[in-house]
C-alpha positions as CSV (number, residue, x, y, z in Angstrom):
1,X,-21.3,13.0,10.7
2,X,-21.8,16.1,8.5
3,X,-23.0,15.6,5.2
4,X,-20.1,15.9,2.4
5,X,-20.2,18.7,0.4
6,X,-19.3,17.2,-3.1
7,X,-19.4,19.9,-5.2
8,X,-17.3,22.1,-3.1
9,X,-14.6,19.0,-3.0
10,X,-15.4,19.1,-7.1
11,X,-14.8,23.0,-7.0
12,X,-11.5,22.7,-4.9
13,X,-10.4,20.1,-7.1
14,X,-11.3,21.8,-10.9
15,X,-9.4,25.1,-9.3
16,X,-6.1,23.1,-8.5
17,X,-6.3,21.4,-11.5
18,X,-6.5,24.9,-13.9
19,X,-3.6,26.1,-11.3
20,X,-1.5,23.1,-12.7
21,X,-2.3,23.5,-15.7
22,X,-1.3,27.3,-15.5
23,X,2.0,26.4,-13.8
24,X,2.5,23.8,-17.2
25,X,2.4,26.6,-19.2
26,X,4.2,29.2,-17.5
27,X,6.8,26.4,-17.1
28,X,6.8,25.7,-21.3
29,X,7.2,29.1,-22.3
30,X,10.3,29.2,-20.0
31,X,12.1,26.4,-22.0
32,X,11.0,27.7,-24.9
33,X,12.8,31.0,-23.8
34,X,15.8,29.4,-22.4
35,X,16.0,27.5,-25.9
36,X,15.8,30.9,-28.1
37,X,18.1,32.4,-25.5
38,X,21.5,29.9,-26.3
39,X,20.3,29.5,-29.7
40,X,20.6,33.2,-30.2
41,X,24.5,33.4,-27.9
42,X,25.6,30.4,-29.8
43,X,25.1,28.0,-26.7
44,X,24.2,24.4,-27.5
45,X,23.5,21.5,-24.9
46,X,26.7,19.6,-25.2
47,X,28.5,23.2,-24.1
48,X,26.6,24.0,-20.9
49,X,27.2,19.9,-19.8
50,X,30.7,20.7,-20.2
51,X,30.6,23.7,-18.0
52,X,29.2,22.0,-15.2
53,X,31.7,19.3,-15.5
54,X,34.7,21.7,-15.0
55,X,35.8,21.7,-11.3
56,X,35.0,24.4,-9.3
57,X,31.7,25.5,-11.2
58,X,28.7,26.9,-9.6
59,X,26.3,24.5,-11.8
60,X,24.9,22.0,-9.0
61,X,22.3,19.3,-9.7
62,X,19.8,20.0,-6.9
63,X,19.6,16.8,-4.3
64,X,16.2,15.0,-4.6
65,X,13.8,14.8,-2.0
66,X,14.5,12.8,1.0
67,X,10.8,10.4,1.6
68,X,10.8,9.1,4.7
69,X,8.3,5.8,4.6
70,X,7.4,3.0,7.2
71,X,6.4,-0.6,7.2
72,X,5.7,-3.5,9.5
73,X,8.5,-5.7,9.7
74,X,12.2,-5.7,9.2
75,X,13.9,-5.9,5.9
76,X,13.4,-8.3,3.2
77,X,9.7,-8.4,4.4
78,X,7.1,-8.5,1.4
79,X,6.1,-5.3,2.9
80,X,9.8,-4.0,2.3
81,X,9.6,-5.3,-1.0
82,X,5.7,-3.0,-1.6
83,X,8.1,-0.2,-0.2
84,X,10.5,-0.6,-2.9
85,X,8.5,-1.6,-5.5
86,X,5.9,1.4,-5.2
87,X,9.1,3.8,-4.4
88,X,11.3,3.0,-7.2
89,X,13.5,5.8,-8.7
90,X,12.8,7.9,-5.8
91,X,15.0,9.1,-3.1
92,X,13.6,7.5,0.3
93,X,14.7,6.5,3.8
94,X,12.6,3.2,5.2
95,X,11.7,3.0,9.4
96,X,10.2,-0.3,10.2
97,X,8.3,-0.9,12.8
98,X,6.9,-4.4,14.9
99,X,3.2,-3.3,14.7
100,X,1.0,-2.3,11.7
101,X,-0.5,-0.2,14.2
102,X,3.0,1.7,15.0
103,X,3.2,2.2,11.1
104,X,-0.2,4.2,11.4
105,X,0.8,6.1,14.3
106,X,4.2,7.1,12.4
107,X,2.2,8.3,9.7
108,X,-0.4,10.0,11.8
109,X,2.2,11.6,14.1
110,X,4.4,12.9,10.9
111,X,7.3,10.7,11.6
112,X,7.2,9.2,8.2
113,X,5.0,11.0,5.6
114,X,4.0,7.5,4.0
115,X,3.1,4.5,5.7
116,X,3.1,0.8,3.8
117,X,1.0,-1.9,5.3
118,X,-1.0,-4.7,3.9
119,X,-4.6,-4.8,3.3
120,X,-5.4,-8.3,1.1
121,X,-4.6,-11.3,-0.2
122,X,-5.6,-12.8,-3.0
123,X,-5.4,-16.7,-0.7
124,X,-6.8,-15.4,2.4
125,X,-8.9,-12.5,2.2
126,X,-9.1,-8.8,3.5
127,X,-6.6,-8.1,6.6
128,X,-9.2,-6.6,8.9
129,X,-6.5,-5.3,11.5
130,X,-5.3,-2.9,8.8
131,X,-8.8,-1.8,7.7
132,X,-9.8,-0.9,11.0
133,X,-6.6,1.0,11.8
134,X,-6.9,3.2,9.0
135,X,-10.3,4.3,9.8
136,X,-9.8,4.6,13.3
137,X,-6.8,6.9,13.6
138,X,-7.9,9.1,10.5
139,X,-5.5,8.0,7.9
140,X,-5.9,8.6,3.9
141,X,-5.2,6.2,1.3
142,X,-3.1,7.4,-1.6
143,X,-1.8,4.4,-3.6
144,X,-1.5,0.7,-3.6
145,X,0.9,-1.6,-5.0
146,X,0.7,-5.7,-5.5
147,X,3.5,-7.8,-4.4
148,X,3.8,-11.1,-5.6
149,X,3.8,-14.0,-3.0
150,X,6.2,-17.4,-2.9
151,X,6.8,-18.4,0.6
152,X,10.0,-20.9,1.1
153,X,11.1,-22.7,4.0
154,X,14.4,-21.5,5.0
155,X,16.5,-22.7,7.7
156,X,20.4,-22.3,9.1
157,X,22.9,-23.6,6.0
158,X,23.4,-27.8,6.2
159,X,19.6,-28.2,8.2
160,X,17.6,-31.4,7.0
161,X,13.9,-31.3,6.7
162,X,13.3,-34.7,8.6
163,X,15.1,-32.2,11.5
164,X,12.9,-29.7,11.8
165,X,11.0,-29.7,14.6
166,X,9.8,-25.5,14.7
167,X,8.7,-23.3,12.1
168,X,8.0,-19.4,12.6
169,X,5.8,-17.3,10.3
170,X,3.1,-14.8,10.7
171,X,0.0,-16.6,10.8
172,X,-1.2,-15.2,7.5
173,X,2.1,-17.3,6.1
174,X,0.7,-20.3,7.7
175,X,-2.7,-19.9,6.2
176,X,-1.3,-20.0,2.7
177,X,1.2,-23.1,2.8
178,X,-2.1,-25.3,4.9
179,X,-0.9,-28.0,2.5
180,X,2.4,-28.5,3.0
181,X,2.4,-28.4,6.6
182,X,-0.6,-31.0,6.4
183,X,2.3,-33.1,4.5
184,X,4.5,-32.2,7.8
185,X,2.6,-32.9,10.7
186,X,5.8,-32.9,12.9
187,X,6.7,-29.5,12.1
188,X,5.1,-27.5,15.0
189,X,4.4,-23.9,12.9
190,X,4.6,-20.7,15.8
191,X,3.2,-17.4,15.3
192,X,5.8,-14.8,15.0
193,X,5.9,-11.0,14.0
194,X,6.2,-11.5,10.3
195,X,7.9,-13.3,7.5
196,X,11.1,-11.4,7.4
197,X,11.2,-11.3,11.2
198,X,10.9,-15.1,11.7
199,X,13.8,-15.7,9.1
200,X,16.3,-12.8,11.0
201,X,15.4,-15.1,14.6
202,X,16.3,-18.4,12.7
203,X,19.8,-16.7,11.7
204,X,20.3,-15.7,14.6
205,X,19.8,-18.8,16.9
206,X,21.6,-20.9,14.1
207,X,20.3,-24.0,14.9
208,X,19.5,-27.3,13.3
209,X,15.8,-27.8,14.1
210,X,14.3,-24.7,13.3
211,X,13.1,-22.9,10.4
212,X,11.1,-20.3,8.7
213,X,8.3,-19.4,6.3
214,X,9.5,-16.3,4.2
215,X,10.4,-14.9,0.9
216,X,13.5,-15.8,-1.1
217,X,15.0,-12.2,-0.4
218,X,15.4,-13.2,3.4
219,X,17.2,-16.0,2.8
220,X,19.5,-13.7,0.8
221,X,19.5,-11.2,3.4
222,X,19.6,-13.2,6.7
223,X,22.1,-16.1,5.6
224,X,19.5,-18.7,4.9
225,X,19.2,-21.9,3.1
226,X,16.0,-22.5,1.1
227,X,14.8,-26.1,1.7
228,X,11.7,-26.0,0.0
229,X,10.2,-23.2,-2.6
230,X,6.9,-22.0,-3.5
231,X,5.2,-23.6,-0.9
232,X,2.3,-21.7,-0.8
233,X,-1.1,-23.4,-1.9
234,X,-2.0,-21.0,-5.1
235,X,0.8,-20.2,-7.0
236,X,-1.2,-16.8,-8.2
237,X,-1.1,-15.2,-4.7
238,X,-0.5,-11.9,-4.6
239,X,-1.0,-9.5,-1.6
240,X,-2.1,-6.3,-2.0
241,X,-0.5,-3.4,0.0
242,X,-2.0,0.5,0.8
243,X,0.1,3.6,0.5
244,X,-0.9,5.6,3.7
245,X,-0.6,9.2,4.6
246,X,-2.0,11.6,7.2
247,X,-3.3,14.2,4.0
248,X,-5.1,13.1,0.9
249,X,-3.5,13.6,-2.5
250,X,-5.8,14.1,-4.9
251,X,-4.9,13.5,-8.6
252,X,-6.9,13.7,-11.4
253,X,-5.3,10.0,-12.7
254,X,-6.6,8.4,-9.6
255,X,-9.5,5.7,-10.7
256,X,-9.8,3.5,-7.7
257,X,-11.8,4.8,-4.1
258,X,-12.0,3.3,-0.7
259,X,-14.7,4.2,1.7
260,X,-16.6,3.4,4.7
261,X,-20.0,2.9,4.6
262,X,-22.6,3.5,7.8
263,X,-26.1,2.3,7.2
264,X,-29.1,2.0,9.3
265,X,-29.8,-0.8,10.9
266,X,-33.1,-1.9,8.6
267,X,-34.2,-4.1,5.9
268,X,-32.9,-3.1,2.7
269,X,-30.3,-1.0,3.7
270,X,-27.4,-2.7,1.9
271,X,-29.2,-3.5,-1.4
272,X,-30.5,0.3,-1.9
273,X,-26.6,1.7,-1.1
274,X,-25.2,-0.6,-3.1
275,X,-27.9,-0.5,-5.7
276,X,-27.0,3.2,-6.2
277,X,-23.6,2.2,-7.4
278,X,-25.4,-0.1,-10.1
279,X,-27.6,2.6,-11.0
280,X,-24.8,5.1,-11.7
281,X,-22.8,2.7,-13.8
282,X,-19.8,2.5,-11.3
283,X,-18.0,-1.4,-10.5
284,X,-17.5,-2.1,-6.9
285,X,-14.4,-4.1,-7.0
286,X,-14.9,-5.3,-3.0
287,X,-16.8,-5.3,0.0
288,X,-15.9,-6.1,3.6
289,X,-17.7,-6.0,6.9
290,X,-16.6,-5.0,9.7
291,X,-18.6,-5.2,13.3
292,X,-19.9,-1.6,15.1
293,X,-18.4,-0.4,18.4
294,X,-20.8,-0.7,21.0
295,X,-23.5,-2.5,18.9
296,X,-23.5,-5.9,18.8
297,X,-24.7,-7.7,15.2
298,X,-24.6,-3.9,13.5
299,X,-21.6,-3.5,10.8
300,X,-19.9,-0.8,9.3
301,X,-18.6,-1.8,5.5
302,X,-15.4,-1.2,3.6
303,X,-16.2,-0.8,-0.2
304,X,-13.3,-0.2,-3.2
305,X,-15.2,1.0,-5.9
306,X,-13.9,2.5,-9.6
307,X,-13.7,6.3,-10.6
308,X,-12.7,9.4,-9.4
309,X,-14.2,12.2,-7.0
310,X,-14.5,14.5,-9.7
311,X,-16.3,12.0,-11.5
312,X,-20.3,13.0,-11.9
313,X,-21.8,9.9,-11.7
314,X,-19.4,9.3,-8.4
315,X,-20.6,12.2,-6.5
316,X,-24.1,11.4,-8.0
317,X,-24.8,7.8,-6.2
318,X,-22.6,9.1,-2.8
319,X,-24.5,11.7,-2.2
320,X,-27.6,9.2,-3.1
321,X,-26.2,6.9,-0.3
322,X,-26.4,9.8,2.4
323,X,-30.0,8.8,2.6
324,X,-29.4,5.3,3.2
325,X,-26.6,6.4,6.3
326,X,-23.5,8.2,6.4
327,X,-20.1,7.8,4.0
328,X,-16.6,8.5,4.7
329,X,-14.0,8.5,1.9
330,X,-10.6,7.1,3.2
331,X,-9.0,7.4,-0.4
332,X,-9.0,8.0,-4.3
333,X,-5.7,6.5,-5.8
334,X,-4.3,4.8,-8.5
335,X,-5.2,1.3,-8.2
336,X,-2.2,-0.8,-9.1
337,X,-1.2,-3.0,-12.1
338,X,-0.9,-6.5,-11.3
């Protein structure tokens, strides 16, 4: 892999920054323009609204911009619920898809310019599928969003809990309710697609002796009765979702960055790279590993760490690391607000 050339993503980044901030100012003096311009014809706010309410005028509103974003799963997933949540007040259209991996490929291919799919939770750990999609098809992390987590068992309207003999869930749905289902050892639990997904089979076989581990939005969307709520071992479990895209989008608000992290395969290696973090006074804020192709017991590392390209000390410790092995930025976004 070539070396990155930090200062020439720094000077990219500075010149699209002052072109911004020219395009700010250009834009201010128009208003200020415009204002002097009806104040000096006797035009005030109220009369131009009225003139755009008459029928037949030429005033138009222009439409907003049509965002077309995917996620794993069918509606009233939590992954539905990222979508939403991170899109609010925008104008989007949602394709979901079985697979995380057919989110990527969406994204990848341009059939969706953002894709949503999740990364962590706070009960269960890292989501490795996910990280190792995103690296290996080239994607670019440009946001993140934190949904919170209460799984419910639903099932078909007049089911009784002593009836339930099969329960559907995504395995990482399972993982966080172990407890309950220790309480319910006749309750045989069967891996499905996701959350949302086992809820929608439930309505649709409409039976008395199956249910589901979801969210209360599907059992709002899909019919459902909710037999048991919050059934989830930790009560603060969030999961925490990435914003994909095929492009970065650098901004200079961004204060979070995800990267992948080669080293050589010798003693020390991990304690000097992320040593040079320490030394350049920037938090890492997580760490995976994640197993080579091809070379058995050798690992390639996921790392979030705080600040922003642009940042000195940033560029500082990653170019520090290129001595150490090889670095490959998959995103610098807003880290969200839980």
């Amino acid at each position: 892999m070539d070396k990155i050339n930090w200062q020439e993503i720094n000077k990219e980044l500075t010149e699209l920054n002052e072109k911004l901030g020219q395009l700010q100012k250009e834009q201010t003096a128009l208003v200020h323009k415009i204002a002097e311009g009806k104040k000096a014809e006797g035009i005030s706010d109220s009369d131009q609204a009225q003139e755009a309410e008459q029928p037949g005028s030429h005033r138009q509103e222009a439409p907003k911009e049509i965002i077309p974003v995917g996620f794993q799963g069918v509606e009233g997933a939590y992954g539905h619920v990222a979508v939403l949540k991170y899109f609010q007040g925008k104008n989007i259209k949602t394709t979901h898809y079985p697979l995380f991996e057919d989110v990527v490929k969406a994204v990848v291919d341009k059939k969706v310019r953002y894709g949503v799919i999740p990364i962590e939770n706070s009960s269960t750990g890292g989501i490795t599928e996910a990280y190792d999609l995103i690296r290996r098809y080239g994607c670019f992390i440009v946001g993140e969003q934190l949904v919170k987590v209460e799984h419910c068992l639903l099932a078909w309207p007049g089911t009784k809990g002593e009836d339930i003999k099969e329960v559907y869930s995504h395995p990482q749905g399972f993982a966080q309710c172990r407890s309950y289902f220790r309480q319910h050892p006749k309750m045989e639990l069967l891996n499905y697609f996701n959350t949302a997904k086992s809820a929608e089979l439930v309505s649709q076989k409409k039976t008395n002796y199956m249910a589901a581990v979801a969210g209360a939005q599907a059992a709002e969307l899909y019919g459902l009765e909710i037999l048991a709520r919050g059934i989830n071992d930790n009560n603060n479990n969030y999961t925490r979702f990435f914003v994909i895209a095929a492009e970065p989008e650098p901004s200079p608000q961004a204060n979070k960055i995800t990267l992948v992290l080669t080293l050589k395969h010798e003693p020390g290696s991990l304690y000097n790279a992320l040593g040079r973090f320490a030394a350049n006074g920037i938090n890492m804020l997580n760490i995976e590993s994640r197993p080579l192709e091809g070379k058995s017991w050798e690992y390639f590392f996921h790392i979030d760490i705080s600040g922003n390209l642009i940042d000195a000390n940033v560029q500082k410790a990653l170019n520090e690391i290129e001595v150490d092995g090889s670095c490959r930025v998959l995103g610098n976004y807003v880290a969200a607000q839980s």
